[in-house]
C-alpha positions in Angstrom: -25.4 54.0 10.5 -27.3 56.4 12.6 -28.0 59.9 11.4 -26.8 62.5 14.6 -29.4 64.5 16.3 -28.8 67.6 16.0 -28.7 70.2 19.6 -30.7 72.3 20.4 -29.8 76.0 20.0 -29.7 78.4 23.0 -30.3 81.8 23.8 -28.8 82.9 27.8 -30.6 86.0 29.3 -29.1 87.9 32.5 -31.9 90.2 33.5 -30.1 93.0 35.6 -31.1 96.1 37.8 -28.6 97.6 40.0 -25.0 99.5 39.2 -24.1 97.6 42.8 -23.3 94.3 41.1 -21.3 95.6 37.7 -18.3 93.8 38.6 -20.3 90.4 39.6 -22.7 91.0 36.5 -19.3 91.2 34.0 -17.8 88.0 35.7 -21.5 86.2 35.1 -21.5 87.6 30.9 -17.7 86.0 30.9 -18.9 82.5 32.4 -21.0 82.5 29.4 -18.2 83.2 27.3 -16.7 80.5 28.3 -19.0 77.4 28.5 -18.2 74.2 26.5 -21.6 74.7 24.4 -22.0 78.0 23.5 -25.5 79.7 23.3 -26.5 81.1 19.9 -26.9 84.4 22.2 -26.7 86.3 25.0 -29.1 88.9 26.1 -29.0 91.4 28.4 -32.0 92.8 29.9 -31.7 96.2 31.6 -34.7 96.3 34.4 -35.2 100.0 34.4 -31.7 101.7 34.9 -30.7 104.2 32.0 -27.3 104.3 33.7 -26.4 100.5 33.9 -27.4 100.0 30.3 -25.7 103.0 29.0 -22.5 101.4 30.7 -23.0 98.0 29.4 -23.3 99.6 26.0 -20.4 101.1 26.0 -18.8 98.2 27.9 -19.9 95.1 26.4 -19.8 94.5 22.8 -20.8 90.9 21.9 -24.3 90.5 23.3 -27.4 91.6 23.0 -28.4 94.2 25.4 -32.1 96.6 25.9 -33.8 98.0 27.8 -36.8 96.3 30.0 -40.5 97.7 28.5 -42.5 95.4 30.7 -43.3 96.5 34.1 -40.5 97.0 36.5 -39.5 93.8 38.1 -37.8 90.4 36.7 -40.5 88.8 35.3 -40.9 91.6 33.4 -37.9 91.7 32.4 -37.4 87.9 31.5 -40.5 88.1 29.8 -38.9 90.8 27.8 -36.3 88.3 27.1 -38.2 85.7 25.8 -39.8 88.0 23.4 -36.7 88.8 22.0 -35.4 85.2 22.2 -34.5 83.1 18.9 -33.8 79.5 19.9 -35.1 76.3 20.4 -34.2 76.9 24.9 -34.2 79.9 26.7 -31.7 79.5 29.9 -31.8 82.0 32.6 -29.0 83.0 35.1 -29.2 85.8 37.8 -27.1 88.8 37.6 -25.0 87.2 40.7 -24.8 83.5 39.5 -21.6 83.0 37.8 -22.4 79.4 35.7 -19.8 76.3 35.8 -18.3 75.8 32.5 -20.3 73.4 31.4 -23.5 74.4 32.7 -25.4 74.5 29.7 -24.4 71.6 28.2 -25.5 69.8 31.3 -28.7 71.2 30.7 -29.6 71.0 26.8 -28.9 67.4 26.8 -32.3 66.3 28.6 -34.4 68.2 25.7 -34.0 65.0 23.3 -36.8 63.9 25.2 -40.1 65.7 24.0 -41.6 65.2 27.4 -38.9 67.7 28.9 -40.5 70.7 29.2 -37.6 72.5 31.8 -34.5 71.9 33.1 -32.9 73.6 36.2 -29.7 72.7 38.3 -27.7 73.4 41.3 -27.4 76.4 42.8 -24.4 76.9 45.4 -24.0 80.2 47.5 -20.7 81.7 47.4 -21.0 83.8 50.9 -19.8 87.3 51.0 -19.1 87.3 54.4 -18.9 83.3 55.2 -22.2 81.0 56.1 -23.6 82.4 59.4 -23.5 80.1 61.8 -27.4 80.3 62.7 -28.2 79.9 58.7 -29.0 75.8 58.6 -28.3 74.6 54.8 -31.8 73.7 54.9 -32.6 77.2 54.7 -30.8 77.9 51.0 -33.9 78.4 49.6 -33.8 82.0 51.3 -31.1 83.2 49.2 -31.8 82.0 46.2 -30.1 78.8 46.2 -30.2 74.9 46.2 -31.0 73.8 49.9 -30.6 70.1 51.4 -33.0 68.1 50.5 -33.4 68.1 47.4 -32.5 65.7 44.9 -28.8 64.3 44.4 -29.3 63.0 41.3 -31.5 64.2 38.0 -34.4 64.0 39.1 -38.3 65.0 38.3 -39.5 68.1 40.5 -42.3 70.5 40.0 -40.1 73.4 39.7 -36.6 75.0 38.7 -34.7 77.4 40.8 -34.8 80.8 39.3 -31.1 81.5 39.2 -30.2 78.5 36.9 -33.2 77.1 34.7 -34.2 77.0 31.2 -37.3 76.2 29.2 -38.2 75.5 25.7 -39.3 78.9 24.0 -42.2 77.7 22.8 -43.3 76.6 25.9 -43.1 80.0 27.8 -44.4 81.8 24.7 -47.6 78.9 25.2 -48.5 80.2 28.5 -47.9 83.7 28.2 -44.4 84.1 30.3 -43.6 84.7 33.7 -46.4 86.4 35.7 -45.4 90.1 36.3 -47.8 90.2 39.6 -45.3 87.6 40.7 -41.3 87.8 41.6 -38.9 89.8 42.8 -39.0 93.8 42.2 -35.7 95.5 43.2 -35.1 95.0 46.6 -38.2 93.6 47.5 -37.8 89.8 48.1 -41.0 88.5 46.9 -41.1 85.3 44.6 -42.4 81.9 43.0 -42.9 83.3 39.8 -40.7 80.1 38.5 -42.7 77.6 40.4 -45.9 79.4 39.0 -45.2 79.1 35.4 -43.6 75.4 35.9 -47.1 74.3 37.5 -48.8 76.4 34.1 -47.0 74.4 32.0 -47.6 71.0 33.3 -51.0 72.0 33.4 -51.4 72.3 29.9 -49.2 69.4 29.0 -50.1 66.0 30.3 -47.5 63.8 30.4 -44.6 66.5 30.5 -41.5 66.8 32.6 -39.3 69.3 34.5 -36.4 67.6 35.5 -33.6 69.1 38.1 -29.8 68.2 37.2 -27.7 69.2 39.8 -24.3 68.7 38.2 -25.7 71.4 35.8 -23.9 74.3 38.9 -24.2 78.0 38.7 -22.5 79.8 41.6 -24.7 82.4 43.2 -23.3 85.4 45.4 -24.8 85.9 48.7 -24.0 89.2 50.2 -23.5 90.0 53.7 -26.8 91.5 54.3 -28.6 88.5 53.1 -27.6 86.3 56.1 -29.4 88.6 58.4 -31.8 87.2 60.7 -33.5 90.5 59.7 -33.4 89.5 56.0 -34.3 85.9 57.0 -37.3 87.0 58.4 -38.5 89.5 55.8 -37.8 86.9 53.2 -39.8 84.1 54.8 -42.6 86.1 55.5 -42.6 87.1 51.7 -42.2 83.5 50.6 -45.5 83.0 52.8 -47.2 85.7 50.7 -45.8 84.5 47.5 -47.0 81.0 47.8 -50.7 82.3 49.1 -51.2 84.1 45.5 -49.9 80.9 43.9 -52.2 78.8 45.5 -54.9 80.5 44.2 -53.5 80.7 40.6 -52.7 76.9 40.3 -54.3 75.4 43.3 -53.5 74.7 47.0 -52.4 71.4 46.6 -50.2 71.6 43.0 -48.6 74.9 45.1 -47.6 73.3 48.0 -46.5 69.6 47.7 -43.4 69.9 48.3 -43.1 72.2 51.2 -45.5 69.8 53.1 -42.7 66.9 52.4 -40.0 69.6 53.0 -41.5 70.7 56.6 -42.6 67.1 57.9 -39.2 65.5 56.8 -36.4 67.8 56.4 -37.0 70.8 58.9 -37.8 67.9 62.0 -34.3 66.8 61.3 -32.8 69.7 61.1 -34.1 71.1 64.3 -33.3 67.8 66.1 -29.7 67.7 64.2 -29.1 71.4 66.0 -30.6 70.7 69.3 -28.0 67.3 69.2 -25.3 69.7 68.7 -25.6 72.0 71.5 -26.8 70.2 73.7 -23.6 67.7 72.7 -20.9 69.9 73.3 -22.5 73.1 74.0 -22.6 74.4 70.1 -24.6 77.6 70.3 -24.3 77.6 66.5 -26.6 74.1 66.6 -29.0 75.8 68.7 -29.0 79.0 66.6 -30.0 76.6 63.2 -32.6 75.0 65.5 -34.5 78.6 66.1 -34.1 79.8 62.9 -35.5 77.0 61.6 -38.6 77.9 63.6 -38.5 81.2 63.0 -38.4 81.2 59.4 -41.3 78.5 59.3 -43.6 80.5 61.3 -42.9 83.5 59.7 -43.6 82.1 55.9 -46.8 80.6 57.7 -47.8 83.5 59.2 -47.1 85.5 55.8 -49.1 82.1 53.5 -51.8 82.9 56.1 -52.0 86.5 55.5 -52.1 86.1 51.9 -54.9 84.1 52.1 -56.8 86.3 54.1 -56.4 89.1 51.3 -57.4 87.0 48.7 -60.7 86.1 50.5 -60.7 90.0 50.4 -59.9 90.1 46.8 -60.7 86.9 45.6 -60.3 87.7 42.1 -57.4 85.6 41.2 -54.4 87.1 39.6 -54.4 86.8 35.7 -52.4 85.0 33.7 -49.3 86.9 32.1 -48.9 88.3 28.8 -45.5 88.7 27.0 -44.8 92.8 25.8 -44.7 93.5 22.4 -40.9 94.1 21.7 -40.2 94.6 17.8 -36.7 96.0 17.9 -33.7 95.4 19.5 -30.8 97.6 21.2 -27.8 95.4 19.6 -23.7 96.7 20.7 
């Protein structure tokens, strides 16, 4: 008879910032409450905002919440976290990304393999004002969110999606947790800082795995102001940007292997699918996908390209993260 394996235990941290989502950030603490697997805890990490985590105190009364004392920003504040974590997996959701019941339990089960280093899954956006009719689902990836393309099935990739992943502790406490000169700070949509520290990690592990499971499904909200051509732009310029100071962390070509499959095989599609379309039936909505494909691609060029150019200005590369040292903890 064979002796059970015991799970893995969990700890879920929602890293927060703005009063703006209170109502979203409650629903996302109750999907927690509610998965099939629950997490051995839930912390809350407060990313600068006295107010919002005086309210939470005062609100919520079966997690863990503080105060962020890394530098302002999410990876500070995950890396805050992770300090405070006390489990075998740290999984992360987004102050918008309300998780499917049985998110984590989609998740945990791929860490009885030792080689499994992360595990990340779906991420569907739940538009505010409805999907744009310009905004392609190729170009998910702009808000945050799984984009078509990627894999239908579990499947090996070099990186998690921010808004739904997890990781063994040990692992991010290894290489030093997220880099804080990487991610998004308040409003400011810069990021990578998940495809930064996957690529660490494999580095240092031959052998190891990160695995993408998409049945594992958080729901993220998109609001209106996110499916701005105007936000589109800004965002794929800062992707640009964000991938140049990668690059010259990890390497050119452990940074950008996907993209190059991702812009020779899906974006010609997608374009030619939208160009079909209109020209079809007259679809001005197929011909609006078609240029922003475009646009967005040469706008995250043309920021990659200007992030290169200031690192040849600076080429000093950007130095690995260190975790803050956070002995204590704000418990409600």
């Amino acid at each position: 008879m064979s002796t059970p394996i015991d799970r893995p235990t969990v700890s879920v941290i929602i890293c927060c910032y703005t009063m703006a989502r209170w109502e979203i950030l409650l629903d996302v603490i109750e999907s927690v409450r509610n998965q099939t697997m629950l997490p051995l805890e839930v912390i809350v990490v407060v990313d600068h905002n006295e107010d919002l985590y005086e309210r939470l105190l005062a609100v919520v009364d079966d997690v863990t919440i503080v105060e962020s004392t890394g530098p302002r920003g999410l990876s500070g504040a995950r890396n805050v976290g992770v300090e405070l974590a006390d489990s075998d997996i740290v999984a992360f959701l987004d102050d918008d990304a309300q998780a499917a019941h049985d998110w984590l339990e989609r998740l945990v089960v791929f860490y009885d393999d030792p080689d499994v280093l992360a595990v990340g899954g779906r991420v569907e956006p739940v538009w505010e004002s409805g999907r744009p009719a310009y905004f392609g689902e190729e170009l998910d990836w702009i808000v945050g969110c799984s984009h078509r393309g990627m894999p239908k099935v579990a499947s090996e990739v070099r990186n998690v999606i921010g808004a739904n992943m997890s990781f063994r502790l040990e692992v991010l406490r290894r290489v030093g947790g997220f880099n804080i000169a990487l991610g998004r700070q308040g409003t400011i949509p810069l990021g990578c800082e998940e495809t930064e520290i996957c690529i660490r990690s494999k580095m240092g592990s031959p052998g190891s795995r990160i695995v993408y499971e998409p049945a594992a499904v958080v729901r993220h909200h998109v609001p209106a102001s996110r499916g701005t051509v105007r936000y589109m732009l800004a965002r794929s310029w800062s992707e640009g940007l964000s991938k140049a100071q990668v690059s010259e962390i990890v390497g050119h070509k452990r940074a950008l292997g996907p993209e190059r499959r991702y812009v020779r095989s899906i974006l010609p599609r997608a374009v030619a699918s939208g160009i079909h379309d209109w020209s079809r039936d007259g679809n001005l909505g197929g011909l609006g996908r078609a240029g922003a494909i475009i646009a967005v691609l040469s706008f995250t060029a043309a920021g990659y390209l200007r992030g290169r150019r200031l690192s040849h200005i600076s080429p000093h590369p950007v130095p690995a993260p260190v975790l803050p040292d956070t002995r204590w903890r704000d418990v409600q």
